[in-house]
C-alpha positions in Angstrom: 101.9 36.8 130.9 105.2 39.0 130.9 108.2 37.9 132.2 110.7 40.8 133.7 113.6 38.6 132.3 112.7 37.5 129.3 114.6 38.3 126.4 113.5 41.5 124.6 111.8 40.2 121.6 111.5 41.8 118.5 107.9 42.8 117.8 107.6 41.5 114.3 109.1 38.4 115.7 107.2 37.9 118.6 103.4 38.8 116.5 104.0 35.8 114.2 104.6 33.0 116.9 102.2 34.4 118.6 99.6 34.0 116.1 101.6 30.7 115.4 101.5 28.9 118.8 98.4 30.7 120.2 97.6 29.9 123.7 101.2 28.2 124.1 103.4 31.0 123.1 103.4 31.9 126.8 105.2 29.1 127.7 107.6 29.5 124.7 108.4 32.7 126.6 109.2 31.2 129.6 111.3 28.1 128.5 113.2 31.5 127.3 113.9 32.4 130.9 115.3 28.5 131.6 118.7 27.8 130.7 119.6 26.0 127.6 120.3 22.3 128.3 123.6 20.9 128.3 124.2 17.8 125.7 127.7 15.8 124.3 127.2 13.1 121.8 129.5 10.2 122.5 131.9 9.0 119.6 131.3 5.0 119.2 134.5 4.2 118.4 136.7 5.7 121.4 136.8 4.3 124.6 134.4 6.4 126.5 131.6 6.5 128.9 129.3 8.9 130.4 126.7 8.4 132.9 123.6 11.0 131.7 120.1 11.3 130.7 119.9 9.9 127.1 118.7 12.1 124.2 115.5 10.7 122.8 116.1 10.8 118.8 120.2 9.8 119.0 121.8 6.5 120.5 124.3 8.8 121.2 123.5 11.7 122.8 123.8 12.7 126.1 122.2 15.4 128.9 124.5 16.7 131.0 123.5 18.5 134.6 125.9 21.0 134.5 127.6 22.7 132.0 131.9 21.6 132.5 134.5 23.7 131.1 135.0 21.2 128.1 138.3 23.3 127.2 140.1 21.8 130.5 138.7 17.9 129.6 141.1 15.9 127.6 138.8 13.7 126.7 137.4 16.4 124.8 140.6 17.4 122.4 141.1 13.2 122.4 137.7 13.4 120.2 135.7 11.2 122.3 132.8 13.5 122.7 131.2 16.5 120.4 129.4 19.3 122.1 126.3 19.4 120.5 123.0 20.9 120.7 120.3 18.2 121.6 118.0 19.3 118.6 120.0 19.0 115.8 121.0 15.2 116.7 117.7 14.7 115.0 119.2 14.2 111.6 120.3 10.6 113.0 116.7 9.9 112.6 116.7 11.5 109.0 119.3 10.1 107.8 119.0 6.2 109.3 115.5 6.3 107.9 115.9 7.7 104.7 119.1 6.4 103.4 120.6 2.9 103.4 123.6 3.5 105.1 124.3 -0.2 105.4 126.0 0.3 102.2 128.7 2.6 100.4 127.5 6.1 99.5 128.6 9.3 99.2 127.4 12.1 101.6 127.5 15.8 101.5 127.6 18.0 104.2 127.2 21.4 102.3 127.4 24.1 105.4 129.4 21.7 107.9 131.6 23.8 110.1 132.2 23.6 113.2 131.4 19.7 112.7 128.3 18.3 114.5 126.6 17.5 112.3 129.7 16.1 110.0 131.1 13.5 112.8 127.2 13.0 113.4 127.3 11.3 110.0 130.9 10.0 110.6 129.4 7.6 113.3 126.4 6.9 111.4 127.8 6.1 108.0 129.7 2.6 106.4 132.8 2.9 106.9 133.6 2.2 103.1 131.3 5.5 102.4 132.5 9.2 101.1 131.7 12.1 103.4 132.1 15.6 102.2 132.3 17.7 104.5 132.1 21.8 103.0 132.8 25.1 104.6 132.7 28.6 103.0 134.3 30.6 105.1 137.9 29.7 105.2 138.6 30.3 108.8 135.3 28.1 109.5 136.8 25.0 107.5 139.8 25.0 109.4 137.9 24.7 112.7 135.8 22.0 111.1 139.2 20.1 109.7 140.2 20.0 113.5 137.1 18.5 114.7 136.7 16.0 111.8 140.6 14.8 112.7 139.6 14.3 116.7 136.5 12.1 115.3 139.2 9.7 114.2 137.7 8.5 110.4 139.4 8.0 107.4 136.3 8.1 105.1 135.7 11.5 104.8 137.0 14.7 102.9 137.1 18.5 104.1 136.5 21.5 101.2 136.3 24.6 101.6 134.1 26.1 98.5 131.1 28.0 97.8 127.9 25.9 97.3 127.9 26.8 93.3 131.5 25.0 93.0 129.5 21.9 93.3 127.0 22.7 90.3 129.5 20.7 88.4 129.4 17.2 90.0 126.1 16.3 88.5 124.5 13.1 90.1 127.6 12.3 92.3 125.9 12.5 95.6 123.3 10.0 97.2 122.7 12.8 100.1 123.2 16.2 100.4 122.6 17.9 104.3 122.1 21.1 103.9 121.9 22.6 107.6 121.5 26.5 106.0 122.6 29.8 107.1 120.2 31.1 109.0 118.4 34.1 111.0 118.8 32.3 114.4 115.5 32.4 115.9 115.5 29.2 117.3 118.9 30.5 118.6 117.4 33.3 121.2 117.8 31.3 124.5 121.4 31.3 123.9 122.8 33.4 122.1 121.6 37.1 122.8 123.2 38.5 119.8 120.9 36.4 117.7 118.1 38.5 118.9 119.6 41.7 117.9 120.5 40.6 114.7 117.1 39.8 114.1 114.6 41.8 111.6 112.3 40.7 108.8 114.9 41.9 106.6 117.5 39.7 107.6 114.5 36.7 107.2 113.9 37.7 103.5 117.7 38.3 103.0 118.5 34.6 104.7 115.7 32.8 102.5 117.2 34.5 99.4 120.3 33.0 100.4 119.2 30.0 101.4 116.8 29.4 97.7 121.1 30.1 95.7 122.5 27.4 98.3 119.6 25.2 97.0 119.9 25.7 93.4 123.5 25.7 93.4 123.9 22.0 95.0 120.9 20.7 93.4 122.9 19.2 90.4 125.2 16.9 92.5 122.3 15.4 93.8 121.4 11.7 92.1 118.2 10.6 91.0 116.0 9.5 94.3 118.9 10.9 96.5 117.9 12.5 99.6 118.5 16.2 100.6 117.8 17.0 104.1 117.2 20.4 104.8 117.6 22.0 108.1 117.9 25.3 109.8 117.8 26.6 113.6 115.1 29.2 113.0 110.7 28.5 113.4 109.5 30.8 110.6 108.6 29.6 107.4 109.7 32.2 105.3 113.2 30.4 105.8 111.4 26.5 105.6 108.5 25.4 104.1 108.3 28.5 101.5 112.1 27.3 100.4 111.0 24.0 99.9 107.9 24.9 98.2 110.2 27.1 96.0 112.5 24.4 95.3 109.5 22.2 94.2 108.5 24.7 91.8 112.2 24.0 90.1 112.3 20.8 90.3 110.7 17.4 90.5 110.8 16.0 94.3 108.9 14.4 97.0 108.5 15.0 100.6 110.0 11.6 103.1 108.1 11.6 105.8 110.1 10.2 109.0 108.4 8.4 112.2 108.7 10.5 114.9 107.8 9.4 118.8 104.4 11.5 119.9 106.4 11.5 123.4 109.6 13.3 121.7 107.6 16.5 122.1 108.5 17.4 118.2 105.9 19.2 116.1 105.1 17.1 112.5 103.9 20.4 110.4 102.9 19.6 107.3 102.1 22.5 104.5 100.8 20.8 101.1 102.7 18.2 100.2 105.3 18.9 102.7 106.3 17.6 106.2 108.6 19.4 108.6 109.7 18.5 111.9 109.7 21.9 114.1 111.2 22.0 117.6 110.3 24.4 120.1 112.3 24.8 123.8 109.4 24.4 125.5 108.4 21.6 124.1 111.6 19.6 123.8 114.9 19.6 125.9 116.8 21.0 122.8 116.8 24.4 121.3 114.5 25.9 117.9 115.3 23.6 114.8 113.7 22.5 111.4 114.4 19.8 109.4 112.4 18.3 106.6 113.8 15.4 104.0 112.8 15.5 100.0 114.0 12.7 97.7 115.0 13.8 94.2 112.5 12.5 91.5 113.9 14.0 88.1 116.2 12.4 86.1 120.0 14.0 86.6 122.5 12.8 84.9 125.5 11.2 86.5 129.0 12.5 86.3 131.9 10.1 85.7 134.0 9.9 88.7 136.9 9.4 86.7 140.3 11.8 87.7 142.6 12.7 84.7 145.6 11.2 86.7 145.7 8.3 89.3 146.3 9.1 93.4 150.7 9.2 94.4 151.2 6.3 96.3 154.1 6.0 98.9 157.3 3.8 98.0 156.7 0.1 98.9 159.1 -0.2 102.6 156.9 3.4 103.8 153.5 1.3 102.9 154.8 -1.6 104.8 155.9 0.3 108.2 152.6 2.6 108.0 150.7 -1.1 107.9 152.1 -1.9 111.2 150.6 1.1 112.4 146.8 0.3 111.6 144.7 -2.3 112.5 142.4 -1.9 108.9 144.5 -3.4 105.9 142.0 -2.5 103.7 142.6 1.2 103.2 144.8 2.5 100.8 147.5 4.8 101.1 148.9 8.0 99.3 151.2 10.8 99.6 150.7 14.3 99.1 153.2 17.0 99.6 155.5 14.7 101.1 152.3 13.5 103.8 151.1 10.0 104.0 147.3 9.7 103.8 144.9 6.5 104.8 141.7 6.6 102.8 138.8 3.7 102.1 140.2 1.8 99.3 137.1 2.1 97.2 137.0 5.7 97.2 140.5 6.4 96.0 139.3 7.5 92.7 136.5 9.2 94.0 138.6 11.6 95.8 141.4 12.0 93.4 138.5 13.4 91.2 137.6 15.7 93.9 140.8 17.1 94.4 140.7 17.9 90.7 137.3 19.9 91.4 137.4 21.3 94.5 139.4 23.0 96.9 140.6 20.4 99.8 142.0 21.1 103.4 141.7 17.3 104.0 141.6 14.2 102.5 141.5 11.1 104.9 143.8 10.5 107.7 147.5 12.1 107.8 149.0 9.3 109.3 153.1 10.8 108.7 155.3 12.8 107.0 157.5 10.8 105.2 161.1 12.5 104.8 164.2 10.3 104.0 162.5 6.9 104.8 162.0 8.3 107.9 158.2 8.8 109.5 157.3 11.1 111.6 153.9 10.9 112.8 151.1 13.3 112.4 149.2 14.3 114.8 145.9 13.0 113.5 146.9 9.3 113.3 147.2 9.7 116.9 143.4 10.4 117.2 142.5 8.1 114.6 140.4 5.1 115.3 141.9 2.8 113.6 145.8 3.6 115.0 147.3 0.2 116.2 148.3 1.4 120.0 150.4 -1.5 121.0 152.4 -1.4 118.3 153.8 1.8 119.9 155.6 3.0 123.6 153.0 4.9 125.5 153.1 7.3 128.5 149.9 7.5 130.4 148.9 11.0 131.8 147.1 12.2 134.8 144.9 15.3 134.2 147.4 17.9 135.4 149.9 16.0 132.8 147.5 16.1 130.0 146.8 20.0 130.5 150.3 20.8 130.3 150.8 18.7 127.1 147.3 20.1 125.3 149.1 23.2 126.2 152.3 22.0 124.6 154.5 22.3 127.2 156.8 20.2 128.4 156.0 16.7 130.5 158.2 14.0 131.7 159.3 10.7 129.9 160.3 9.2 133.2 162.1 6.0 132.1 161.0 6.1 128.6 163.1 4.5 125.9 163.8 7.4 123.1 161.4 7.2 119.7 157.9 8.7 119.0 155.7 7.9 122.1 151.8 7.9 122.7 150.4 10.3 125.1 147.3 8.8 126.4 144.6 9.6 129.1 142.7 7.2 130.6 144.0 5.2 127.4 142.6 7.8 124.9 145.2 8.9 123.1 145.7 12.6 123.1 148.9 13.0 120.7 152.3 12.3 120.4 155.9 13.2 122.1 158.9 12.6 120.6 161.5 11.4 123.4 165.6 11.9 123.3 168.5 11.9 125.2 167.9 15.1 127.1 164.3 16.4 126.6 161.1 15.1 125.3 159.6 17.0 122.3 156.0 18.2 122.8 154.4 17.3 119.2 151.0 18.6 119.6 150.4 21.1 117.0 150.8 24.9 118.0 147.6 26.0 116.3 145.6 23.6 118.4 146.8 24.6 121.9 144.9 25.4 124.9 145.4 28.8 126.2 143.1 28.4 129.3 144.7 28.5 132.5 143.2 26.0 134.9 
């Protein structure tokens, strides 16, 4: 049946689901005409609640009924919620049954920005593990390093290379996400431009791409580590012929996951290959497709061993920026005159990396250090593990928060001078710095809100 209002299709597009989901690609085309559900995924660690719908595959995900305006919510820039697409919470389930994450490891996030998936992991993984979290595209990583600070971990490290930079780091991985450029189909609902972009050209061109990002990372993954491969689009030009490729060059096996019959996921399987498709209207999510392979060949293991050892801080800066965490076990290290709180075990790890790859962020900036002085950054603010009590605070209404995410200027009211907490509803938002005459907005400049509201 026809719909007036559905989007235009493209005719190549629309032949091949059609053949694909047969009688049901008429109600494909209408879950296009519905709009696309609403969904946050709650971060564990900060003191948050929401009343919602849960999502089926993630213990933290959340429906909402409307859609807010998350730029006017502080608890959103306080990092106490991700906006994220109900479908691609799936790779909880991937990831919880397919790795032991009770333990150390070290994680890749190859194509990360702007950060679900990333602070997805961040929730999921020990807190003593490595996450690497990549973006190409400069201007992408430094979205995804201000997403990864509101999360509030220490345990995780933002690059910003191309996929072949990590050819080097044989074996050093235990799991590799590759969520891969894509050509959006499963993206149509929402995105109209997605549509137009759309051609079988752009298909071939994106599994082309898609087959270098594969080879290039393939080296950094261990012997019987996992990759999980994922993309928002249905065909599987872009899916199962990549990972059919891939098992051409390489020895590997398909994991297969258990999935809930009442989840409303589709369990494709194509040789030796299962996939896990998701169709709008047959899930409350958008298009996605995810499928997990565990490495089988022997790779050989590089030696995580830097040529010099991480700069640690002078003894009396270690022992103030102890009173200002409540985890004693993390180590800390200075880097262009910035303290940094990383996992104690990883230390070499990412001194190594830093030798290899370029990084935006390593850790947690907790302050700058300048004449025994320490001036706080304005991630330890967000960070989970930040002491509160051990500092003033000024709690904010909404109105008060707005004009502080907008760095302007609030009132101390009878608060003695020093570097002072701004919380909301006792999630901390950032930090002031309050003298004689005036209180210092410290919220940084390039993360302001510009909405009026």
């Amino acid at each position: 049946m026809e719909m007036k209002n559905r989007p235009s299709l493209p005719k190549e597009f629309e032949d091949t689901l059609r053949g694909k989901l047969g009688e049901s690609f008429n109600h494909f085309l209408t879950s296009l005409q519905q709009p696309s559900p609403v969904s946050i995924r709650l971060n564990p660690h900060k003191q948050f609640t929401f009343e919602g719908e849960s999502v089926a595959w993630s213990k933290f995900g959340k429906y909402l009924t409307e859609r807010p305006i998350f730029t006017l919510d502080p608890a959103f820039h306080a990092g106490a919620y991700y906006v994220q697409e109900a479908s691609s919470m799936f790779l909880e389930q991937a990831i919880t049954q397919t790795a032991d994450i009770t333990k150390s490891i070290r994680v890749l996030d190859l194509c990360a920005a702007p950060g679900g998936k990333s602070t997805l992991l961040l929730s999921l993984l020990h807190p003593d593990s490595l996450l690497v979290s990549n973006e190409v595209i400069r201007s992408r990583a430094s979205i995804l390093s201000e997403n990864i600070q509101k999360w509030g971990h220490t345990n995780v490290v933002v690059t910003n290379n191309d996929p072949e930079d990590f050819s080097t780091l044989h074996g050093f991985f235990d799991v590799i996400v590759v969520d891969a450029p894509c050509s959006g189909e499963g993206l149509f609902r929402k995105d109209p431009d997605a549509v137009k972009e759309w051609s079988p050209a752009n298909v071939d061109l994106c599994s082309k791409r898609q087959r270098r990002i594969l080879a290039d990372v393939w080296p950094a993954l261990k012997t019987n580590g996992i990759l999980i491969y994922c993309t928002c689009t249905y065909n599987e030009h872009e899916n199962e012929e990549n990972l059919r490729w891939l098992q051409q060059q390489h020895d590997i096996e398909s994991v297969p996951l258990t999935v809930d019959k009442s989840w409303g996921i589709e369990t494709t399987q194509e040789g030796n290959f299962i996939g896990y498709r998701f169709y709008p209207h047959q899930v409350r999510g958008e298009g996605f497709f995810l499928s997990a392979i565990r490495k089988t060949e022997q790779q050989q293991e590089v030696r995580a061993k830097p040529k010099k050892t991480i700069a640690c801080p002078p003894k009396n800066i270690i022992e103030q920026l102890q009173e200002w965490t409540l985890n004693d076990t993390r180590k800390l290290y200075s880097w262009n005159d910035t303290v940094y709180a990383i996992p104690f075990n990883q230390a070499e790890e990412i001194e190594f990396l830093r030798q290899h790859l370029k990084i935006i962020l390593a850790g947690t900036q907790l302050a700058a250090a300048k004449h025994d002085k320490l001036i706080p950054e304005h991630a330890s603010a967000l960070s989970i593990e930040l002491k509160k009590d051990h500092f003033q605070q000024i709690e904010v209404n909404l109105e008060e928060a707005l004009h502080f995410l907008r760095k302007e200027p609030i009132q101390s009211g009878s608060t003695p001078k020093g570097f002072t907490l701004i919380t909301y509803n006792k999630l901390p938002l950032g930090w002031v710095n309050v003298l004689d005459n005036r209180v210092n907005n410290l919220y940084p400049k390039e993360w302001r809100i510009r909405m009026a509201g």
